[in-house]
LUMSEVEX-703048 format. One record per residue: residue in one letter; x, y, z of N, C-alpha, C, O in turn. Coordinates in steps of 0.02 Angstrom, whole numbers, padded with zeros to 5 digits, always signed. Example, Ala and Ser with C-alpha at 12.3 -4.5 7.8 and 13.67 -1.06 7.14 Angstrom:
// LUMSEVEX-703048
A+00660-00284+00390+00615-00225+00390+00660-00165+00390+00712-00166+00423;S+00642-00112+00354+00684-00053+00357+00645+00002+00394+00670+00057+00402;
END
This chain:
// LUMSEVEX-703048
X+00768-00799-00802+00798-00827-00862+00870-00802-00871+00914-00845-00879;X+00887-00738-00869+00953-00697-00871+00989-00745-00807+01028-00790-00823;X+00975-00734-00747+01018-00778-00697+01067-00832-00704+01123-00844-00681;X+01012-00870-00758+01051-00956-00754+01090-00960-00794+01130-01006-00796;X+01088-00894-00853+01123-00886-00919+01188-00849-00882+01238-00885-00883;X+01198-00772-00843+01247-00771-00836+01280-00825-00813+01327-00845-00848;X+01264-00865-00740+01297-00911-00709+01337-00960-00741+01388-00984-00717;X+01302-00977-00813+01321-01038-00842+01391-00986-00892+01438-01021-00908;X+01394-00941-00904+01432-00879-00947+01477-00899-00909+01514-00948-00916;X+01472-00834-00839+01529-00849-00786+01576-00907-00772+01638-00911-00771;X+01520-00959-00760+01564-01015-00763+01623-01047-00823+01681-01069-00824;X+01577-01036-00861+01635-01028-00955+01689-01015-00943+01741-01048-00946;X+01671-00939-00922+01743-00891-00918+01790-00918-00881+01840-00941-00908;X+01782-00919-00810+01809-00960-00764+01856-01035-00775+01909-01050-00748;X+01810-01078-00829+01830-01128-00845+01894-01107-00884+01949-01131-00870;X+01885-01062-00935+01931-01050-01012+02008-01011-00955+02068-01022-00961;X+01980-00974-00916+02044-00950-00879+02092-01000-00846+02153-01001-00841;X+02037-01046-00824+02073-01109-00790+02140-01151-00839+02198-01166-00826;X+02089-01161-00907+02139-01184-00958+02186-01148-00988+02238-01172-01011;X+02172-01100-00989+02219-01021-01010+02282-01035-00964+02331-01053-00996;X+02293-01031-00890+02320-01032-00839+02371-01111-00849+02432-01108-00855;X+02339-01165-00848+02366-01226-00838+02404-01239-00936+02445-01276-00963;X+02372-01200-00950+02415-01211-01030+02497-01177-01030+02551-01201-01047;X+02478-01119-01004+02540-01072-00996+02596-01102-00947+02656-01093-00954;X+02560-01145-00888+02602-01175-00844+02617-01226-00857+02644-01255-00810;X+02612-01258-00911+02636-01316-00906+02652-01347-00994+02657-01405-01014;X+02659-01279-01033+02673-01305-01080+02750-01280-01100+02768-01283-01159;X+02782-01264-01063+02882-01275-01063+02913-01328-01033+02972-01339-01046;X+02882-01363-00995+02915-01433-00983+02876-01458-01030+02912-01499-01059;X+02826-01457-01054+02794-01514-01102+02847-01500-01179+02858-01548-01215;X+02869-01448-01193+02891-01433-01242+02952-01447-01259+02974-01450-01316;X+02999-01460-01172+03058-01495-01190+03061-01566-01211+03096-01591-01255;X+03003-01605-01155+03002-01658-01155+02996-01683-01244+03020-01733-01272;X+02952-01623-01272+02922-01647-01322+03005-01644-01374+03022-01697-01399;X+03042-01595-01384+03097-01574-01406+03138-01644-01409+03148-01673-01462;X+03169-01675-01325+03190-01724-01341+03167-01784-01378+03204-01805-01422;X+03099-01821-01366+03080-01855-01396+03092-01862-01489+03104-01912-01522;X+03083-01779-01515+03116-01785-01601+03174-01791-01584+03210-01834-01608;X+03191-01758-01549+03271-01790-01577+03284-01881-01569+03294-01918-01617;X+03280-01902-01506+03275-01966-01518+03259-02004-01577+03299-02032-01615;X+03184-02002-01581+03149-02018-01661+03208-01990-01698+03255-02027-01709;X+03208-01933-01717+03273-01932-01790+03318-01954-01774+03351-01965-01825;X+03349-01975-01723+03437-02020-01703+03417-02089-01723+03455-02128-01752;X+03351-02103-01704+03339-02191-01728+03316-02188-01803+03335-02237-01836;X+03297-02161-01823+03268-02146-01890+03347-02155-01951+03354-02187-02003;X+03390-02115-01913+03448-02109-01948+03494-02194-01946+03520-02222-01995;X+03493-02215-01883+03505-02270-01880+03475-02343-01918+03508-02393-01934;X+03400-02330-01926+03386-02371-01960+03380-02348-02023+03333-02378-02048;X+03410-02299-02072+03417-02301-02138+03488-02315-02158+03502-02331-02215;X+03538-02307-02103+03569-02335-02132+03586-02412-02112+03633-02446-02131;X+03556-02421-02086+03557-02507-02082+03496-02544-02132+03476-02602-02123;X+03473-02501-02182+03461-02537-02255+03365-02528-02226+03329-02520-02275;X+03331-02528-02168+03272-02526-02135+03255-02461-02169+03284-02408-02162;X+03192-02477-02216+03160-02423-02257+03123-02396-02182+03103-02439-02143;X+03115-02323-02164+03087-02296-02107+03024-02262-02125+03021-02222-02171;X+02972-02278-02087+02919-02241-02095+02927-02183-02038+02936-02189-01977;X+02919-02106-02089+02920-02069-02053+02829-02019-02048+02803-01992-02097;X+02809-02021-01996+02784-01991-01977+02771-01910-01952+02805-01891-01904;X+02726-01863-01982+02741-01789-01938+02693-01769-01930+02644-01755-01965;X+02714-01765-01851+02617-01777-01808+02657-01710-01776+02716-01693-01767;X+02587-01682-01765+02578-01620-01730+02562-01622-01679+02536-01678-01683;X+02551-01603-01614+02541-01593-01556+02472-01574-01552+02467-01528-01592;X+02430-01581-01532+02368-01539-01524+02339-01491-01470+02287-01457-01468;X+02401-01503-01419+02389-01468-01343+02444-01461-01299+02489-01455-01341;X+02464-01458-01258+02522-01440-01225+02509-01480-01153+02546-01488-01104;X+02442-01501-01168+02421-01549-01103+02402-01617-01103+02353-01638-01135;X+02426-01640-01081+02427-01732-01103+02363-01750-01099+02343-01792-01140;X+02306-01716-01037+02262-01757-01034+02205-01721-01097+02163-01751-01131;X+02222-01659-01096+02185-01612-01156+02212-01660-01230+02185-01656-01285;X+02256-01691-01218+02284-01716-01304+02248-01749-01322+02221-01740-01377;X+02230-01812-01272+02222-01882-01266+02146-01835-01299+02148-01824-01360;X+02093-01813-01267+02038-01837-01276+02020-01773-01369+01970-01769-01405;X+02088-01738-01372+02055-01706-01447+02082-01751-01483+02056-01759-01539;X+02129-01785-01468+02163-01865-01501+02107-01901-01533+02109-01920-01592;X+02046-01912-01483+02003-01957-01508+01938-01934-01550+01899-01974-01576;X+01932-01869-01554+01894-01841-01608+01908-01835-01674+01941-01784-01683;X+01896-01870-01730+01894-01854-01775+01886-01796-01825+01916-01791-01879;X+01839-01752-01798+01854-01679-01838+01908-01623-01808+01920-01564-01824;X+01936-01671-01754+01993-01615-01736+02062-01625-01774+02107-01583-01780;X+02059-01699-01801+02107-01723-01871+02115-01658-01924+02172-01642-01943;X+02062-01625-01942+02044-01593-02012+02055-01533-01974+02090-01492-02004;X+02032-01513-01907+02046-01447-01889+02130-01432-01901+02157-01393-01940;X+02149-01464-01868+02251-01470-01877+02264-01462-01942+02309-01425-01963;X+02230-01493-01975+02265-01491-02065+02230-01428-02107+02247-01410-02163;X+02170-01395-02063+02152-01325-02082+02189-01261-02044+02197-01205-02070;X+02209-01279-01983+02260-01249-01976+02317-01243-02017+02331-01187-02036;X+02362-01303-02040+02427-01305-02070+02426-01258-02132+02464-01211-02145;X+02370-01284-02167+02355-01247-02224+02354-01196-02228+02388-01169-02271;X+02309-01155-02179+02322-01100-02178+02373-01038-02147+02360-00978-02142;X+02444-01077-02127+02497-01081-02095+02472-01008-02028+02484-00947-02031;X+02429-01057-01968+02434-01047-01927+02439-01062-01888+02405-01110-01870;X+02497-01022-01832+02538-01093-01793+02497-01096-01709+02526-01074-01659;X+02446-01119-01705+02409-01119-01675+02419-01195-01663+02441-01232-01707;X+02400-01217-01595+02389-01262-01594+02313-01286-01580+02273-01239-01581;X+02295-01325-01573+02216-01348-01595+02181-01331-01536+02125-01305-01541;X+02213-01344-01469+02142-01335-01407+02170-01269-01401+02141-01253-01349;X+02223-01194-01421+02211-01109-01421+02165-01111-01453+02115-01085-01429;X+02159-01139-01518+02126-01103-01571+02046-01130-01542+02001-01095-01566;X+02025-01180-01500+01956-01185-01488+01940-01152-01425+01886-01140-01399;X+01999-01138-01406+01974-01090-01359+01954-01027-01362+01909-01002-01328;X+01998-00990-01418+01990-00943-01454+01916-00939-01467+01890-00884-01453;X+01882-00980-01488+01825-00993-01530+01768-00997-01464+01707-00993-01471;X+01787-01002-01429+01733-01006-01362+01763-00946-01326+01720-00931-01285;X+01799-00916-01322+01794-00845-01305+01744-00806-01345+01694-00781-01318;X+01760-00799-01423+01730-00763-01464+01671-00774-01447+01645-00727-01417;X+01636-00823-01457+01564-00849-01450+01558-00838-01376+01502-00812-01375;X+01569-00839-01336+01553-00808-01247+01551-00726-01249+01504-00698-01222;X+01606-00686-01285+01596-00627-01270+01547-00591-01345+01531-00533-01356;X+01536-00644-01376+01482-00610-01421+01404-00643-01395+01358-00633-01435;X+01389-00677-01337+01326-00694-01311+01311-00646-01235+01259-00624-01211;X+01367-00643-01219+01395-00570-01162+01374-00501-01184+01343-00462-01147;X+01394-00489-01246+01369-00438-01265+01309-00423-01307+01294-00371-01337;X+01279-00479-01302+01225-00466-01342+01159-00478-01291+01100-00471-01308;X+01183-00498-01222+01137-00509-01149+01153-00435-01130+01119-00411-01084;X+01191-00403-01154+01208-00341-01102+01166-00288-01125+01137-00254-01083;X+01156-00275-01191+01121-00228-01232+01043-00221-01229+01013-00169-01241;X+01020-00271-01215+00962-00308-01169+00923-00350-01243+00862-00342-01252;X+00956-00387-01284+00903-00432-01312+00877-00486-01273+00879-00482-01211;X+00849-00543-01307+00811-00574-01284+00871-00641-01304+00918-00627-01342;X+00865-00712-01277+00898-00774-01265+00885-00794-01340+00907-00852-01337;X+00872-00790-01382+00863-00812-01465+00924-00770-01495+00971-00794-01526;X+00916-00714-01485+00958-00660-01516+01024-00662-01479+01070-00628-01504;X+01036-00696-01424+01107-00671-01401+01133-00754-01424+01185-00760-01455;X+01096-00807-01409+01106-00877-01437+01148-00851-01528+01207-00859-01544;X+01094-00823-01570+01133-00824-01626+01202-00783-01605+01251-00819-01613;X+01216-00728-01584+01256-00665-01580+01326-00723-01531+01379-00697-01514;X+01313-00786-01519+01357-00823-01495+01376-00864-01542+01434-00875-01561;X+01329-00887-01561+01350-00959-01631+01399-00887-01708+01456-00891-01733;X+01350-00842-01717+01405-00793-01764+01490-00790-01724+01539-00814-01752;X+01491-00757-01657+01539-00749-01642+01592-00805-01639+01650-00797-01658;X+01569-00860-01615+01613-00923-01634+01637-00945-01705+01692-00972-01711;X+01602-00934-01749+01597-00923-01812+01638-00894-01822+01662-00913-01875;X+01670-00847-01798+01712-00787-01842+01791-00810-01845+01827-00796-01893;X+01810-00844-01794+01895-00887-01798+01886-00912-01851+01926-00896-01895;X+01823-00967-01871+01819-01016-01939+01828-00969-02001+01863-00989-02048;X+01792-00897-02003+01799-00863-02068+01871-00844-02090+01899-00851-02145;X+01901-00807-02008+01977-00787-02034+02000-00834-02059+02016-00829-02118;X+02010-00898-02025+02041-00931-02057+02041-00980-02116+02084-01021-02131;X+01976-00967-02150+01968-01000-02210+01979-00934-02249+01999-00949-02305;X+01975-00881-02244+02017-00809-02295+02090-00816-02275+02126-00786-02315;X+02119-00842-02234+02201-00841-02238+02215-00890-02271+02272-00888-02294;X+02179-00946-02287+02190-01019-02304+02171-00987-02386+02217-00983-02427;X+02134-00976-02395+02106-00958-02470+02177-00896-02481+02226-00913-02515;X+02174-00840-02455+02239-00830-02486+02292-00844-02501+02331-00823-02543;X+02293-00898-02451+02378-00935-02458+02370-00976-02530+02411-00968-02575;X+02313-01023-02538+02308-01034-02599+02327-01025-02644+02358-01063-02681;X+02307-00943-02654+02295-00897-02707+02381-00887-02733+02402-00886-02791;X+02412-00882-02682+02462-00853-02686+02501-00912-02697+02552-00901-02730;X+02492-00970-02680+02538-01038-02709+02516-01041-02768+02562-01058-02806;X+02452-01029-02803+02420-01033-02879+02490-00982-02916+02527-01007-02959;X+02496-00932-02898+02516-00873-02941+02594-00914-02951+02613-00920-03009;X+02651-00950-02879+02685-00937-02893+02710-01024-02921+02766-01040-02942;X+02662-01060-02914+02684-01128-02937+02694-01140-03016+02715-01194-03037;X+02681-01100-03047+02723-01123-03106+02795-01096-03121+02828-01120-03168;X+02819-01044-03078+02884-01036-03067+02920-01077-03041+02979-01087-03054;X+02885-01107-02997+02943-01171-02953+02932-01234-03004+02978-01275-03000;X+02876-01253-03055+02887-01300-03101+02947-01295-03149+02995-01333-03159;X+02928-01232-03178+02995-01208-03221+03050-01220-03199+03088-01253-03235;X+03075-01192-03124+03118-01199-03066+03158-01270-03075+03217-01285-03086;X+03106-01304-03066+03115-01385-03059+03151-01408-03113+03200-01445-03108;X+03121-01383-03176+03146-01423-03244+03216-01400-03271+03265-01424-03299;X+03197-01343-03249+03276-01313-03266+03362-01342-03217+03421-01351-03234;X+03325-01346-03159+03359-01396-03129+03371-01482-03137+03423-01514-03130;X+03320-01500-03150+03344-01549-03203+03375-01568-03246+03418-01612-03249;X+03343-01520-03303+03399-01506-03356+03484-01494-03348+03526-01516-03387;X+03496-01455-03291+03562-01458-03278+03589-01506-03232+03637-01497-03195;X+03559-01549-03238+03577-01637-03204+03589-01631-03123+03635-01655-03092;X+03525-01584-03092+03528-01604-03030+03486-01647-03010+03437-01655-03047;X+03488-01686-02952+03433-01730-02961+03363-01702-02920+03358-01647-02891;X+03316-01748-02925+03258-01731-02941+03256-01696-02860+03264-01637-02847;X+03242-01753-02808+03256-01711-02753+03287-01644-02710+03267-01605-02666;X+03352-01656-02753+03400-01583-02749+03347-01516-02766+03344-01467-02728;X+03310-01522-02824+03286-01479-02865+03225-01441-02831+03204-01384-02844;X+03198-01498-02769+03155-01486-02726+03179-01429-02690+03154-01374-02703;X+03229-01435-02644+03295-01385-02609+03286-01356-02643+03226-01343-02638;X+03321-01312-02710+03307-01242-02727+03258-01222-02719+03257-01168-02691;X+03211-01244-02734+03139-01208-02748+03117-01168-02665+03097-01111-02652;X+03133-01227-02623+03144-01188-02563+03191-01136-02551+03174-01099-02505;X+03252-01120-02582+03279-01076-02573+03286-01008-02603+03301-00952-02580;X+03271-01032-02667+03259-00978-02709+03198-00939-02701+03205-00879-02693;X+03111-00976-02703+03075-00961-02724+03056-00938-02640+03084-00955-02588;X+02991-00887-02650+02951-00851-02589+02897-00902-02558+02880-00950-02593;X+02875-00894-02507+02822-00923-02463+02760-00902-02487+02750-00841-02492;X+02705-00953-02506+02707-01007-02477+02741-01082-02521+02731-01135-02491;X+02778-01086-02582+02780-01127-02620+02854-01160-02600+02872-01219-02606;X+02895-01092-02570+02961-01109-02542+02952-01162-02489+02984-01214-02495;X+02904-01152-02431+02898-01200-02387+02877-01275-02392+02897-01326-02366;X+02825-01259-02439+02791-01325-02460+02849-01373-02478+02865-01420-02443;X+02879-01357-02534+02957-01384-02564+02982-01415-02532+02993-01475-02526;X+03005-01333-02486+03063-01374-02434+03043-01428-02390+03088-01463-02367;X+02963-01447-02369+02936-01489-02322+02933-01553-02361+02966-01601-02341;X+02912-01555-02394+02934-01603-02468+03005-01641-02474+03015-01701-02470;X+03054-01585-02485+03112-01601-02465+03147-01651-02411+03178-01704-02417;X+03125-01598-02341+03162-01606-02294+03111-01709-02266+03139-01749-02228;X+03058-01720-02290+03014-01774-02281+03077-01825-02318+03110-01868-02290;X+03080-01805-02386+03111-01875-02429+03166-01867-02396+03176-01920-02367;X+03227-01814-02377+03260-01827-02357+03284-01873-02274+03341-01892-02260;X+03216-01882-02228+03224-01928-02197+03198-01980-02177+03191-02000-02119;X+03177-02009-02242+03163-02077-02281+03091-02088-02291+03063-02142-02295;X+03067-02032-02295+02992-02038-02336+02996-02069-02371+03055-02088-02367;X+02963-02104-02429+02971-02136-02496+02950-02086-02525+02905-02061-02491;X+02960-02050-02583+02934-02000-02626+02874-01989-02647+02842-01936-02647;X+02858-02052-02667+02780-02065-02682+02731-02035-02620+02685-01997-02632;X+02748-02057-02553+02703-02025-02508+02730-01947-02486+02688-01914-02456;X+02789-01918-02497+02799-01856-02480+02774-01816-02541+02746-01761-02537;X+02784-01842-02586+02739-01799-02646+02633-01805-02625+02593-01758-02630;X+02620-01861-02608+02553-01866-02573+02534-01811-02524+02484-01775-02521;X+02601-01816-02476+02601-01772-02421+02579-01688-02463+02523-01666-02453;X+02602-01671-02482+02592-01584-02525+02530-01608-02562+02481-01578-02540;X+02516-01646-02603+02448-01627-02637+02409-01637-02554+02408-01576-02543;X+02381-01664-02498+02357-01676-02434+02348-01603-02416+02292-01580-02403;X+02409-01561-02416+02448-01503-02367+02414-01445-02430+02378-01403-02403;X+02420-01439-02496+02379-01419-02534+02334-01421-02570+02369-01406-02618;X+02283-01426-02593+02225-01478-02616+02190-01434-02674+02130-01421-02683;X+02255-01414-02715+02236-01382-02773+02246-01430-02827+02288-01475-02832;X+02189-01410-02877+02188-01442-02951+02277-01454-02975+02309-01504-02992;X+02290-01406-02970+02358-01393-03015+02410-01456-02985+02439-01506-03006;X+02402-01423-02929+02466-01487-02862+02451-01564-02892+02500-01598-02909;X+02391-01589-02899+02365-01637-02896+02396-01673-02943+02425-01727-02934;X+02386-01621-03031+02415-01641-03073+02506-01632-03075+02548-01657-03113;X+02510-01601-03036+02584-01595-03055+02603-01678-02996+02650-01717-03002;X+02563-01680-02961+02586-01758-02919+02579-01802-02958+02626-01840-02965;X+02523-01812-02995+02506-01869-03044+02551-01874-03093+02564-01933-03106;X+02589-01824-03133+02622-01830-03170+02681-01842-03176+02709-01864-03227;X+02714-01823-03104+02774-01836-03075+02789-01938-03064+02836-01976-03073;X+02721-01943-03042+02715-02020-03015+02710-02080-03063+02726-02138-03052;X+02682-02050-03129+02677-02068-03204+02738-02057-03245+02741-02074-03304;X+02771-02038-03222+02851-02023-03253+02873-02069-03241+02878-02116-03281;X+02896-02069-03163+02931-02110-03111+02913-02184-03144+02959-02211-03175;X+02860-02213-03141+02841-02265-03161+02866-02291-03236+02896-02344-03241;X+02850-02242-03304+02849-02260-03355+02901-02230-03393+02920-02252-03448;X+02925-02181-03363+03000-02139-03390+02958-02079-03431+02900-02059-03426;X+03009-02061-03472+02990-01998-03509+03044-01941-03512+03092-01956-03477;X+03050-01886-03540+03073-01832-03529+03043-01773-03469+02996-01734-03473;X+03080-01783-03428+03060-01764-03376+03049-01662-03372+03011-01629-03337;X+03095-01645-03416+03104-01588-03435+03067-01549-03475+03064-01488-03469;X+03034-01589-03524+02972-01566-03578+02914-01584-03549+02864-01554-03567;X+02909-01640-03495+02834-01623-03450+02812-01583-03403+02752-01579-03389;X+02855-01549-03373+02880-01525-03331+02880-01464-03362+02855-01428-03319;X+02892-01429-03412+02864-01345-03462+02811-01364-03485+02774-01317-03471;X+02781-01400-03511+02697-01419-03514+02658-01410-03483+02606-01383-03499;X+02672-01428-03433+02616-01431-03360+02641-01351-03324+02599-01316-03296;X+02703-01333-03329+02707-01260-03322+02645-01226-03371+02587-01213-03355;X+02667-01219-03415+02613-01183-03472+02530-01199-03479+02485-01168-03506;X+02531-01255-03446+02447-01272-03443+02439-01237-03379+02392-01200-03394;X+02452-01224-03315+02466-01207-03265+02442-01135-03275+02390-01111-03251;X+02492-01102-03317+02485-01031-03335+02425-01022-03353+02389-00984-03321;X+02398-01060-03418+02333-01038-03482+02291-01055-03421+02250-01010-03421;X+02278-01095-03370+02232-01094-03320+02210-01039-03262+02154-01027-03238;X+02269-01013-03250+02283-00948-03199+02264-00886-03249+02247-00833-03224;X+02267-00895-03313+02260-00831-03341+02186-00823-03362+02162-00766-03357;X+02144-00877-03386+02081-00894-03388+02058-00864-03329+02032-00809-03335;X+02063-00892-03267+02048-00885-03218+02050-00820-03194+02012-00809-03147;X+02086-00768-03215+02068-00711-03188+02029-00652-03238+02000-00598-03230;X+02046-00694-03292+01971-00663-03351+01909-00681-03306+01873-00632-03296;X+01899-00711-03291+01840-00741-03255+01814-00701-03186+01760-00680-03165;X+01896-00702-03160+01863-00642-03083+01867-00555-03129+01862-00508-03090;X+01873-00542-03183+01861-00486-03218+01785-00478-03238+01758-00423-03228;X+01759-00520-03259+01693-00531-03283+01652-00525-03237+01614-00478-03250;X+01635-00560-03168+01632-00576-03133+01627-00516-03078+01590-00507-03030;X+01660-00492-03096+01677-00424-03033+01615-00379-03002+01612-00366-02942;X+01586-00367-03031+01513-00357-03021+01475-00375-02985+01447-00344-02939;X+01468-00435-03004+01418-00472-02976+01447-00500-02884+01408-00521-02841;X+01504-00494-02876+01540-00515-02836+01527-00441-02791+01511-00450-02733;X+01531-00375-02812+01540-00328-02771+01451-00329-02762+01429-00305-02710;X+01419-00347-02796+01344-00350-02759+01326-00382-02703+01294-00369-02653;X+01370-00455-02738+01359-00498-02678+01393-00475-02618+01377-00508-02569;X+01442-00419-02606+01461-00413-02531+01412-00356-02510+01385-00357-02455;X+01396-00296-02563+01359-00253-02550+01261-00261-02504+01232-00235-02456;X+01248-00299-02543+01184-00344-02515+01208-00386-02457+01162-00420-02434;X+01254-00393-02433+01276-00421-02378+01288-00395-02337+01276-00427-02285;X+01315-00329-02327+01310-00298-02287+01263-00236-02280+01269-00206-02227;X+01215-00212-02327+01186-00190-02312+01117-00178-02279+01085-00126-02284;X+01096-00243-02238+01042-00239-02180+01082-00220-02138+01059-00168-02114;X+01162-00244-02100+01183-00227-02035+01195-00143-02043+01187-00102-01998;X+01215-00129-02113+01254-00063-02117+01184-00010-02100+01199+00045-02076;X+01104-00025-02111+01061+00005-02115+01039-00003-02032+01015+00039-01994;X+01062-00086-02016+01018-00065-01946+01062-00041-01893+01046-00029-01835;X+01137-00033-01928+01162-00013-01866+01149+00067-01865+01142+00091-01808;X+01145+00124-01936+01132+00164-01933+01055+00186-01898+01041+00235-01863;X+01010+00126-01926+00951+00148-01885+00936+00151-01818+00894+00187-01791;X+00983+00099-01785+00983+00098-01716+01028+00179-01688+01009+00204-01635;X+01086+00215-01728+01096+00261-01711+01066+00322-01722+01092+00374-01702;X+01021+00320-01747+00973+00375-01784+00930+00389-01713+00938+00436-01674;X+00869+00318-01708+00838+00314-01675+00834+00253-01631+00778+00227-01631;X+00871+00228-01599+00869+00176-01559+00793+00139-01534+00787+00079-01525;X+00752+00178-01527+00699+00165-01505+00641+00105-01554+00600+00062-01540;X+00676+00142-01628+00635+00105-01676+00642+00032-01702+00599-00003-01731;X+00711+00017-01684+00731-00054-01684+00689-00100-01600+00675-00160-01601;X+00683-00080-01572+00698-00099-01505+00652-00169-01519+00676-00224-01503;X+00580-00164-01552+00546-00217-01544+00559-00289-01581+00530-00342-01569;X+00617-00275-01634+00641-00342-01657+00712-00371-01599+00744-00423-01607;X+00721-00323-01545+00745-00351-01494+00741-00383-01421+00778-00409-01380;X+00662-00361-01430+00646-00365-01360+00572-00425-01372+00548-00468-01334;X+00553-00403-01442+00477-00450-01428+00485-00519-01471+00496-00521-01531;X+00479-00559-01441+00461-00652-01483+00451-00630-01545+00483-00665-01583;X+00420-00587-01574+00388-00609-01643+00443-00569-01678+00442-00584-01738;X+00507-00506-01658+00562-00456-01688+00606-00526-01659+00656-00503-01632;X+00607-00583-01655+00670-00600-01640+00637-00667-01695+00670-00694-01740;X+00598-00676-01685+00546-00734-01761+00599-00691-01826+00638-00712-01869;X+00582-00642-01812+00581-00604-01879+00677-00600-01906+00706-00614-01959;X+00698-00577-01849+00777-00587-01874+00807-00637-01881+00847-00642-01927;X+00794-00691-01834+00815-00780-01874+00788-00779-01945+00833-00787-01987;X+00733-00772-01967+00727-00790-02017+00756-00741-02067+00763-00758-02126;X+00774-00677-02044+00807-00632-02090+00879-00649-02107+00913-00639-02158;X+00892-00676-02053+00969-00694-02054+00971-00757-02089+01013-00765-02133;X+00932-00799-02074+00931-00860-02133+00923-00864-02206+00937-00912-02241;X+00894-00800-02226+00891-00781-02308+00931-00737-02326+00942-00716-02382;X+00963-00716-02257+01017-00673-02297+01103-00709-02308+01150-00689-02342;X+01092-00774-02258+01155-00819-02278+01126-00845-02332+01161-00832-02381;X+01065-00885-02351+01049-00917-02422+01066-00870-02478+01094-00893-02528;X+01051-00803-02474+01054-00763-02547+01124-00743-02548+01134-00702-02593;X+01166-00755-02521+01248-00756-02490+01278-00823-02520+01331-00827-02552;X+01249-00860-02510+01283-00915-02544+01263-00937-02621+01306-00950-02664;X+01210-00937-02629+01160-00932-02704+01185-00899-02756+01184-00916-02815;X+01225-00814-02715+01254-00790-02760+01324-00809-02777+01356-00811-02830;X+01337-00824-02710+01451-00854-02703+01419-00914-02781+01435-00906-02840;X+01392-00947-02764+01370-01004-02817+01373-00983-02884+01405-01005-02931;X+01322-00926-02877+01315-00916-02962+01398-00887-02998+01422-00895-03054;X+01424-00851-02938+01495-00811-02971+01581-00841-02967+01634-00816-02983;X+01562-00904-02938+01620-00942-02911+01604-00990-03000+01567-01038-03011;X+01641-00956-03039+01658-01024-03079+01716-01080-03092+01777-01069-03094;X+01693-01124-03099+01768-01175-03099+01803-01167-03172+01768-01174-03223;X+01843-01158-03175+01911-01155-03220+01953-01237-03214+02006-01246-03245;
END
């Protein structure tokens, strides 16, 4: 049984080096080629705005450095959402590192869990966790980045209005916020920006950021922007409104992770404390774990341990995650 498992491992490895190898070799000519091509696109882009041709601009990402690797993550659909969970979480990864990444992890966590001597159930999960673990970082870098556009977006609203108020125009006002304000809200802006400025229509570059951020707040500050545009208004008194609702929301909101705090440090505490116990027990006495590693019915027993211990993991994220 071990035989056909390393072979098929080995071969993995072998494969991922192969692509490792042909990525590195061949993604600096792909990168010029790719280089000229924007420029082209922006030389015609420029040409047809000013010849009165409203331009649809497009900003597509690359997904590989290998044409024939592009073509076929091209045609998957959840590799669409992978790219835009990347962006989000501004990592500049491109889509077939980052799955490769993810099949390393998961190879050298089924590697090491054949080496220690479990049994093909236990190194199967100890592969699906390890693959797993690229997806966690990067939904905690993505959730922080969040966090941190939450804190500073009602400064760049304020930002905005005040620039208004002193009769710059609306777009311009975009530009500061990129220049003045810190990352991540500076970038967003400026991408915002730098979109209308080569002939986005506003309506979809403002689309584009609520897409690129997919917070409550963004949403409304798009909607309200687009409800202006349409019906007029004082652009300046909606614009400190939606600042200040912005705020009373963020400030709620962390009464809430105050309250809350508790129950939240249980929920990580009960989470880690079977591994924290069995890893001590395995160093205590190694011997005494051995049979939930070696016999059918200790490997029965940890799937299903591991399956109630992600349910009471999430049951609790549930009960302490409140919406604001």
């Amino acid at each position: 049984m071990i035989l056909p498992i390393l072979t098929i491992l080995i071969f993995l490895v072998t494969l991922g080096l192969l692509i490792s190898a042909a990525y590195f070799f061949v993604e600096a000519p792909i990168a010029k080629q790719r280089l000229r091509a924007r420029l082209v696109a922006v030389q015609q882009v420029g040409l047809q705005a000013r010849g009165g041709v409203e331009a649809d601009i497009l900003r597509r990402e690359a997904l590989s450095g290998i044409p024939a690797v592009q073509q076929v993550l091209a045609a998957l659909p959840p590799v669409a959402r992978l790219q835009l969970f990347l962006q989000q979480a501004a990592v500049e990864l491109q889509v077939d590192v980052f799955l490769l990444i993810v099949a390393s992890a998961a190879l050298f966590a089924g590697v090491a869990a054949i080496l220690i001597g479990t049994g093909t159930l236990v190194a199967s999960v100890a592969a699906v966790v390890g693959g797993a673990m690229p997806f966690i970082v990067l939904s905690v870098k993505r959730q922080r980045r969040f966090s941190r556009f939450s804190e500073q977006f009602p400064n760049a609203i304020e930002l905005l209005a005040r620039a208004v108020r002193a009769g710059h125009a609306f777009t311009t006002a975009f530009s500061l916020i990129g220049d003045e304000l810190a990352e991540p809200v500076a970038g967003e802006f400026r991408l915002t920006h730098r979109q209308q400025n080569l002939g986005l229509p506003l309506r979809e570059a403002l689309g584009n950021l609520a897409l690129r951020v997919p917070l409550p707040d963004v949403r409304i500050f798009v909607s309200a922007l687009q409800i202006q545009r349409d019906s007029g208004g004082n652009l300046g008194e909606i614009l400190d409104n939606l600042a200040n609702v912005i705020r009373d929301r963020f400030r709620i909101l962390r009464e809430v992770e105050v309250v809350t705090a508790e129950a939240r440090l249980s929920m990580y505490v009960l989470t880690a404390l079977p591994f924290i116990a069995g890893f001590l027990m395995l160093l205590a006495n190694p011997g005494y774990l051995r049979p939930l590693l070696t016999d059918p019915l200790g490997h029965r027993a940890l799937a299903v341990g591991a399956v109630l211990q992600v349910l009471g993991y999430l049951i609790i994220r549930k009960i302490v995650r409140i919406k604001v």
